[in-house]
C-alpha positions as CSV (number, residue, x, y, z in Angstrom):
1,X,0.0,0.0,0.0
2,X,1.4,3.4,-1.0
3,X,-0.9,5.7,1.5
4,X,-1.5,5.3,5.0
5,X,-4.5,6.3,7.3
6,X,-3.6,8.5,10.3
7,X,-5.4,11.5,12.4
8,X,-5.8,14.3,10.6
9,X,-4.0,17.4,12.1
10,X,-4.5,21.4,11.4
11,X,-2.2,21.2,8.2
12,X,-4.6,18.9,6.9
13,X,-8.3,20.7,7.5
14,X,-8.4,23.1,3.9
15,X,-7.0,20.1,1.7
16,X,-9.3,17.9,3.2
17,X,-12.5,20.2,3.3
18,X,-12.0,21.3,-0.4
19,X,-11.7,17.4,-0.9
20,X,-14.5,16.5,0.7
21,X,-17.1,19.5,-1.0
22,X,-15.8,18.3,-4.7
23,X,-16.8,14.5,-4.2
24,X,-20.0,15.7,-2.3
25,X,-20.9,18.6,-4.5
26,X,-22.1,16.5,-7.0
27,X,-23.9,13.8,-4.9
28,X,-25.6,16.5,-3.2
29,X,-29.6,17.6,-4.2
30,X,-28.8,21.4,-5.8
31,X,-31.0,23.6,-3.1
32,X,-30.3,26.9,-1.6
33,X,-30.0,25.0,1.8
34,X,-26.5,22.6,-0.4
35,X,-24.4,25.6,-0.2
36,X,-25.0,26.4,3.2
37,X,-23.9,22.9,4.1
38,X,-21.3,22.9,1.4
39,X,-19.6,25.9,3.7
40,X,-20.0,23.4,6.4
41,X,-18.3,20.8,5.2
42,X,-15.5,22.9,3.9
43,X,-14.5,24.2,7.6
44,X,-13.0,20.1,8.6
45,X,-11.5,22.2,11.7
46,X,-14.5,23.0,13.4
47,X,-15.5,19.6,13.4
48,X,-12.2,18.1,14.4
49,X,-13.1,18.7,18.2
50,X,-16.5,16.8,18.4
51,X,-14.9,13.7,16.7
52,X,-11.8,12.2,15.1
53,X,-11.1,13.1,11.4
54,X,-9.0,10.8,9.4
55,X,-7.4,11.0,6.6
56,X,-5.5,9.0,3.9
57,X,-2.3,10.2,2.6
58,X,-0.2,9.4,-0.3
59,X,3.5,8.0,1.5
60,X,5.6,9.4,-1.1
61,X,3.9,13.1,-1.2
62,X,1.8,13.5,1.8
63,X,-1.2,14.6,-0.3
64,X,-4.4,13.7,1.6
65,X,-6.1,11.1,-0.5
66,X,-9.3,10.9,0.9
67,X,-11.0,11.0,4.7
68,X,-13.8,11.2,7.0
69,X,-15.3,11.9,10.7
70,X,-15.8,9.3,13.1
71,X,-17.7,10.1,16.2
72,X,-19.3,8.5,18.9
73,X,-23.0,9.3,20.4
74,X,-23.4,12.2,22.3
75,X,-21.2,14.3,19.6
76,X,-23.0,17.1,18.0
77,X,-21.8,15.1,14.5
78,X,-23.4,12.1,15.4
79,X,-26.8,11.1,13.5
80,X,-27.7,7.8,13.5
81,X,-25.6,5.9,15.9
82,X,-27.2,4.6,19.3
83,X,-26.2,3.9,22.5
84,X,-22.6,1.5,22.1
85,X,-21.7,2.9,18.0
86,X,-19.7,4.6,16.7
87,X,-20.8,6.5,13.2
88,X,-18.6,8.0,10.5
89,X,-19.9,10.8,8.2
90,X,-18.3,12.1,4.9
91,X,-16.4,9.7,4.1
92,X,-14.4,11.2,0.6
93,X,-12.1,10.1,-1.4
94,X,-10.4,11.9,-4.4
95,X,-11.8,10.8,-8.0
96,X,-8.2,9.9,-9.6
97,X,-7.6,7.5,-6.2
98,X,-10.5,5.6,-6.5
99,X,-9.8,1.5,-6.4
100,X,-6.5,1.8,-4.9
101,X,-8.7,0.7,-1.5
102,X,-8.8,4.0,0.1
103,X,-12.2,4.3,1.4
104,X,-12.1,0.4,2.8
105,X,-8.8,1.9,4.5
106,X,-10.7,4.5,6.0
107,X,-13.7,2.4,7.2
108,X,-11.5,-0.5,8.2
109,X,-9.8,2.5,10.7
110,X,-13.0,3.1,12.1
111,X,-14.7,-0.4,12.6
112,X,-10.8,-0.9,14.5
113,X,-11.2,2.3,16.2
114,X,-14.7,1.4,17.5
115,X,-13.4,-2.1,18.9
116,X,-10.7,-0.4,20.5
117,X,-13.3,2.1,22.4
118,X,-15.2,-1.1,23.3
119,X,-18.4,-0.2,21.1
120,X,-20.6,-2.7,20.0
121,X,-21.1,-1.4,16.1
122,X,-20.6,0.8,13.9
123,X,-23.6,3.2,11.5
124,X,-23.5,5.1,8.6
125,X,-25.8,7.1,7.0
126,X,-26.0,7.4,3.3
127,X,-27.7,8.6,0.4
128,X,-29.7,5.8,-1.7
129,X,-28.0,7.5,-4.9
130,X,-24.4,6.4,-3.4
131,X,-23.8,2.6,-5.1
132,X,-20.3,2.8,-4.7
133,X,-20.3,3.5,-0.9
134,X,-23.0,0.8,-0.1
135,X,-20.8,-1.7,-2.4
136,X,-17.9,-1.0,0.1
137,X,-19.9,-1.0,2.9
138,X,-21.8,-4.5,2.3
139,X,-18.4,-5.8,1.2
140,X,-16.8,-4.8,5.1
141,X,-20.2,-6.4,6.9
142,X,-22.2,-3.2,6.9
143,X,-26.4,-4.3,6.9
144,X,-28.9,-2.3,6.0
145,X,-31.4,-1.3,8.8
146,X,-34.5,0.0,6.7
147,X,-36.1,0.9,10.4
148,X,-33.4,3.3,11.0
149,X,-33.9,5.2,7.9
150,X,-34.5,9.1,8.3
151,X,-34.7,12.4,6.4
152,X,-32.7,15.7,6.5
153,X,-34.6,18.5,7.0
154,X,-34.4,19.2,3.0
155,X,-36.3,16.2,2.5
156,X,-33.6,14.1,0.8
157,X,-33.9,10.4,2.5
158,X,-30.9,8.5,4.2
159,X,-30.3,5.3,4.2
160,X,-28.7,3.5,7.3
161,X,-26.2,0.8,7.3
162,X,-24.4,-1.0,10.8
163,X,-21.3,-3.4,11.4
164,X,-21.3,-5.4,14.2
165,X,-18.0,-5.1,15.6
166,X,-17.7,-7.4,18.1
């Protein structure tokens, strides 16, 4: 492997925000209320306090390859895990690094990282337009739980998909 996950620190927040709008940006329903969040997303360092960002980076350049935020409940980040999950949210990762395995990286460091905190599973929220995500996530033991669907506020439906990782 020629990239490694880690924590993301300060010098990585802009290339990982600017990352993370141009892979969303697209996936994203085009309403006033997207470039409000798009500005959200964009700002990685005011969300690296309520959860742990991680990114993947190239070995030879440093150049953040992709990333995401996993939190635990009770973070103001945290959507659709329960009691004993962890979640991760925008997960990203650059168009030209796609199948070189870095989003199963980045998942893999989360459904570890959850162990290691002693949590039982691990949720993710997702649009029903994202195939290649829930490919990924079926592929690492992610399940759909229909019952735990939801909506944002825009309307756009969310599907939800757990690992057990115990």
């Amino acid at each position: 492997m020629d990239f490694f996950v880690r924590p993301a620190g300060p010098q990585d927040h802009t290339a990982l925000g600017e990352l993370t709008v141009e892979v969303y940006r697209d996936l994203l329903p085009q309403r006033p209320e997207t470039r409000d969040y798009m500005a959200k997303i964009r700002d990685m360092g005011s969300r690296a306090g309520d959860g742990e960002l991680l990114v993947a980076v190239d070995a030879a350049s440093g150049r953040v390859l992709g990333g995401l935020l996993f939190v635990v409940p009770g973070s103001p980040f945290s959507n659709t895990a329960r009691p004993g999950e962890g979640e991760f949210r925008l997960l990203a990762v650059a168009a030209t690094e796609r199948g070189r395995g870095v989003g199963e990286a980045l998942v893999q460091a989360c459904l570890s990282r959850a162990a290691e905190l002693g949590l039982r599973a691990v949720a993710i929220s997702t649009q029903p337009n994202m195939s290649a995500a829930h490919r990924l996530y079926r592929r690492l033991g992610f399940v759909r739980a229909p019952e735990r669907d939801w909506e944002i506020p825009s309307g756009t439906p969310l599907w939800v998909f757990v690992a057990d990782v115990t």
